[in-house]
Each structure stands twice: as C-alpha cells, then as structure tokens.
N, C-alpha and C positions, 0 to 999 in steps of 0.2 A: 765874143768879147775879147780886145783883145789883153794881155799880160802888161800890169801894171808892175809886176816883183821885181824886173828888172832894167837897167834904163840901158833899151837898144838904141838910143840917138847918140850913145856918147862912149867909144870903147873902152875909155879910162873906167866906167863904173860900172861896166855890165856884168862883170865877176859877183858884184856886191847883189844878194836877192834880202828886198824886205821882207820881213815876215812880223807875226803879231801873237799877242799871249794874255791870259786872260787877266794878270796885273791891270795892265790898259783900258780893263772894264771893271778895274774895285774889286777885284778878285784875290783873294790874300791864304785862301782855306777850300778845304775841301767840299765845305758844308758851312752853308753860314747864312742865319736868317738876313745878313744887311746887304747879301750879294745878290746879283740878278740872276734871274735862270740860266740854266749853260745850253739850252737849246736859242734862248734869245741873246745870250752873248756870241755866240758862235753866227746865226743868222747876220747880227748888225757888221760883225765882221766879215762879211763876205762884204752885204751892204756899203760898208767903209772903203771895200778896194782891196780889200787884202787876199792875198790866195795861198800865204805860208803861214802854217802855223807850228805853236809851242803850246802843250794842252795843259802847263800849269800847271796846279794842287794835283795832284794825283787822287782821283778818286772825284774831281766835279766835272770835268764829260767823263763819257763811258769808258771802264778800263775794259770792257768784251772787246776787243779788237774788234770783232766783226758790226758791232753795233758803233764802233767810234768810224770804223770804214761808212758805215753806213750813212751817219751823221756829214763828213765830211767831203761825201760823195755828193750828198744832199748838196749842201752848199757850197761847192767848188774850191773848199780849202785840202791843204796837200801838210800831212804833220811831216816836223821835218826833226822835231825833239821832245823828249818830256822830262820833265824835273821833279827831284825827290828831296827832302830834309833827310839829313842820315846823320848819325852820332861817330865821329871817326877816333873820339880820343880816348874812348872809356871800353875798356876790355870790355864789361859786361852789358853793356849796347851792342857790341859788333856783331852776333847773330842776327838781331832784327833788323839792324842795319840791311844787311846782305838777302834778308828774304825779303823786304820792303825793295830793295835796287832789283832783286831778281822778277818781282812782278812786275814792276814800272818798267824792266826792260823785255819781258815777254810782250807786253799789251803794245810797245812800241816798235819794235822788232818783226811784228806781224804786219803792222801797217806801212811799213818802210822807212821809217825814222833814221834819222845815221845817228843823233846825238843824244846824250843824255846830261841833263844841267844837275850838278850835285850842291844843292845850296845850302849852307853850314848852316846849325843849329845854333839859336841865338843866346846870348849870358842874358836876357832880360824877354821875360813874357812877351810874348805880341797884343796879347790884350791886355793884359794887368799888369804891364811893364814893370814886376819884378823880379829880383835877381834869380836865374833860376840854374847858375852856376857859376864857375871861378870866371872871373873878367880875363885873368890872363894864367895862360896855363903852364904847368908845371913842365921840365924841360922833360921828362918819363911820358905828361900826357901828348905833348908836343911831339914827339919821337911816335909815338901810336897814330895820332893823326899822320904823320906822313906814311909810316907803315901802312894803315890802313886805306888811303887814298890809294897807294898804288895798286895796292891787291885788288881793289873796287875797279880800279881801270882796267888792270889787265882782267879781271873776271865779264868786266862787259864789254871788253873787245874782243878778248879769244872767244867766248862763247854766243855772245847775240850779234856780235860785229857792232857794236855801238861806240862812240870815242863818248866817253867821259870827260868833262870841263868844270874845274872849281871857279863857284860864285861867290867873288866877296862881297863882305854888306854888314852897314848897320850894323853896331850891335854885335857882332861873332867877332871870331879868333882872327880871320883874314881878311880886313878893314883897311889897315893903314897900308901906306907903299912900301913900311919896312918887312911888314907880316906879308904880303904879297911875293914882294922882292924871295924873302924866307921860304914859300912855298916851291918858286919856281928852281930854289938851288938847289932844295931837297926831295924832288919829286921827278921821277921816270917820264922824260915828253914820248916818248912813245904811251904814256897810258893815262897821265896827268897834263889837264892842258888850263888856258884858264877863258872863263868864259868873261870877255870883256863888258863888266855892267857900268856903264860910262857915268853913272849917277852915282852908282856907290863909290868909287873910284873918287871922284869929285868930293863926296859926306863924307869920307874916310882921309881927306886932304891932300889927294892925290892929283894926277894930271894926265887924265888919259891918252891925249894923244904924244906925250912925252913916255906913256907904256908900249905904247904900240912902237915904238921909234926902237925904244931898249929893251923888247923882248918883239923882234916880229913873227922869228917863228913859232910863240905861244899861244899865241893871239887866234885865235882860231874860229872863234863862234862870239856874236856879239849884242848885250842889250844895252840899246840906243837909250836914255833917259836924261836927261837934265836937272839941277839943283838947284836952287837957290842959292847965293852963295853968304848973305845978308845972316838966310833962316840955319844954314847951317854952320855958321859961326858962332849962333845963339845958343843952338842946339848943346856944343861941346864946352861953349863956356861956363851954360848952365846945367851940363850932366843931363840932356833929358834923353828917356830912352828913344827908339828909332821911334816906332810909333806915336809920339808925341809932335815930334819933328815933322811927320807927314803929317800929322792933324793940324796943323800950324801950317802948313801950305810948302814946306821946304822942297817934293818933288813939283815939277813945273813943267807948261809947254812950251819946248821950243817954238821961236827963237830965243826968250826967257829964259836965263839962267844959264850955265855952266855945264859943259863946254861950247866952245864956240863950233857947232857942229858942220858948218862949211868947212875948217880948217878940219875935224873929226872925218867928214867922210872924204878929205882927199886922202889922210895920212892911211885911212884902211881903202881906200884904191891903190895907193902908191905899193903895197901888200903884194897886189897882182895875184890873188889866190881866189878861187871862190869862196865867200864868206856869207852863211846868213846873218842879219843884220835885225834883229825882233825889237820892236817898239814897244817900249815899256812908259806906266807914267804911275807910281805907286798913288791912287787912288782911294786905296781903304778907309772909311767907306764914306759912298759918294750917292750921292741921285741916281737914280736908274736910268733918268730921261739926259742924262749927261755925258757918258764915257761915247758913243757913238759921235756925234759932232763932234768934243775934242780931239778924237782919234784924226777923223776926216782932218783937220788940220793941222792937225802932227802930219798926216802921211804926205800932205800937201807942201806940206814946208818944207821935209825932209827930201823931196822930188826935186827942189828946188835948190836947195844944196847938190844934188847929184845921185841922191839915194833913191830908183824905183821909178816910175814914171807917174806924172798928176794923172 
C-alpha cells in the first residue's frame, strides 16, 4: 500500500506528513466510559489512511512500549509524539509534574517518538466545567510556568531526546495571541517550542496563519482543527467554559469554519521544514459509529488543499 502521509505529487508540500490522534475519535481522557476502545480507535485509524500517529491521553493505548510497538506494528501506524497535562505554575505540582513527563517520555522514547505535546492545565473542569483555579495568573505564578517550562524541555531533550512543544487551548493560561506572543519572549526555543493547535489559536481569537508568518522558526509541530467562528463568538460572549462550546458544535470539519486551510497549509509549506501536521476534531463525546467517516473526510479534504495524499 502505498504512503498517503505525505503528498509526493507536489514538492512544495512533501516536508509536510499527516498524522492523527485520538481527539479525532472523542477521545479527551485516559479512561472514560463515553470513549471507544483504543484497540478500535487505533484499527479505524489505520482504516482511515493514516499511518502517523500522536497516542493522546497518556494511559488509553498501552504505556509498555513494547505492547504500544506491538499495537502499532499490528496496524501500520508509526508514533511520532505523546501528550501529557502537567502543572507548570504551582511549586508544589512540579514533582509530579516531572515524574508524569518522565514516563510519557520513557514509553515514547522507546518507540521512536521525536515529540512530546505539553497541554496546560485548564482554570475550569473538563467535565463539570468549574472553576478549578485563578483564570489569570499571578506575575510570581507566571514567572514559574516559564521556569518550569524550560527545565521540562531541556530535561526531555538532554535525557530522552524528545523536543517539547507548548499547546494552547480553551480555557488555560496560553489562549489568547497576547499569552502566546508572552510565552514565546519568555521561553528558551532550544527547549520551548510551540505546538500549532490551529483550532485553539482561532477560539482563543487568534489567526494562525498570521502565527506561523510572525514566529516561523517556533512553529514546529502542528494540530490541524477548525472552529466555528459564529459558535465561538457565542462562547466568549457568554462565558461558557471550553467544554460547553464543543457541546454546542464550536469544533468542525473542514472546510467548515476557521481557518481557511488552503491558505493554512501553503503558509506551513512556505516553512520549507519537515513538519508533522495531526488532525485534530475535539469530538467529546460523540457516537462510536462517527469519528471513522468524518476522519475519512477531513483527511480527504485536507489532501486537497495539499496536505498528504487522498
């Protein structure tokens, strides 16, 4: 069969490799009665055309390397990242912080991973979307998160060889363009990069491919997703937390919603860098008999802008 990850008709986009992650299948958690099994997530994803993967919650496919090699050997998928929640601004988090990053990068590091996605911890539940800390932080906790960001990067580059990439989103501290903008003046790019979530970017009132223009060398690893731009104007007028906004239909398929991903994946060709590029579509929670089909035409469309091959 031959390689759909990257589009060899066209030299401008063959740096760029698709890849996919369990978001895309209603996956939000490690364990969760409303998600589909991760042997039948992972199957429909092969199924789908995909052969790059990002394994997600940490802890719903297997952390035994050898049983996630095994898994993904089965199915012809190749991990190329795995993502962890970590607390960067509260002293007395940072131990577990650092032993939670340290297994996620053992179990990834074995299997050949180069990335590790660090998605911030949100001021408001994912399920009971209440407040579950300061909306905006103090300039002492502010100061810790970037401290501790770097030390995070250089400990999973010097030691596993993994590059670390901050995700902003929803709901957390690094949201808007200004908290973004803030991260990248304050953070070591040898160890702090940022992983381009094109959806949050968008919900957080931003304009991704106007990021990628004015940071190109940051821009390093990237999830493809689109917005509503209607549902997330509704969202911030009426304070709703993030998970309320995706229940309400605010994430979407392309070509639906924001950004304009033709224009999206020329500006990260114009890059000229290899970049993986993972399809995201926050889903939670959805029908079982649904994330497999819309996936197929995400990755169908996205081929067609120039990302991967149909």
């Amino acid at each position: 069969m031959s390689s759909k990850a990257r589009n060899t008709n066209d030299p401008r986009y063959s740096k760029l490799a698709i890849g996919v992650c369990p978001d895309q299948w209603g996956v939000w958690f490690p364990e969760d009665d409303k998600q589909i099994a991760p042997r039948q997530a992972m199957r429909e994803m092969a199924e789908a055309g995909f052969e790059i993967l990002e394994t997600g919650p940490y802890g719903y496919f297997p952390t035994d390397p050898k049983e996630l090699d095994r898994w993904t050997k089965e199915f012809g998928l190749k991990v190329v990242a795995g993502t962890g929640w970590g607390i960067l601004h509260k002293a007395e988090a940072w131990p577990e912080t650092v032993k939670h990053f340290r297994a996620i990068a053992e179990t990834h590091a074995a299997v050949g991973a180069e990335y590790i996605v660090h998605l911030p911890p949100l001021y408001r539940d994912d399920k009971t979307w209440k407040f579950t800390d300061d909306r905006v932080l103090s300039p002492d906790a502010w100061k810790l998160y970037i401290e501790h960001a770097n030390a995070l990067g250089q400990m999973l580059l010097d030691e596993y060889g993994l590059k670390m990439v901050l995700h902003p989103h929803g709901d957390s501290h690094i949201e808007t363009p200004e908290e973004i903008a803030r991260i990248f003046e304050a953070t070591d790019p040898r160890y702090v990069n940022l992983c381009l979530d094109t959806g949050h970017v968008v919900y957080g009132g931003g304009d991704p491919i106007e990021m990628i223009k004015q940071y190109p060398e940051r821009i390093t690893y990237v999830h493809i997703k689109a917005f509503d731009p209607d549902i997330t104007r509704e969202a911030h007028e009426k304070d709703w937390p993030f998970g309320e906004a995706v229940a309400k239909g605010a994430s979407v398929r392309p070509p639906a919603g924001e950004p304009d991903m033709k224009k999206l994946v020329d500006a990260l060709a114009d890059l000229d860098r290899d970049i993986y590029v993972v399809c995201e579509q926050d889903l939670y929670p959805c029908a079982p008999d649904f994330p497999k089909q819309n996936a197929i035409l995400t990755r169908e469309y996205l081929a067609e802008c120039g990302l991967g091959l149909k």
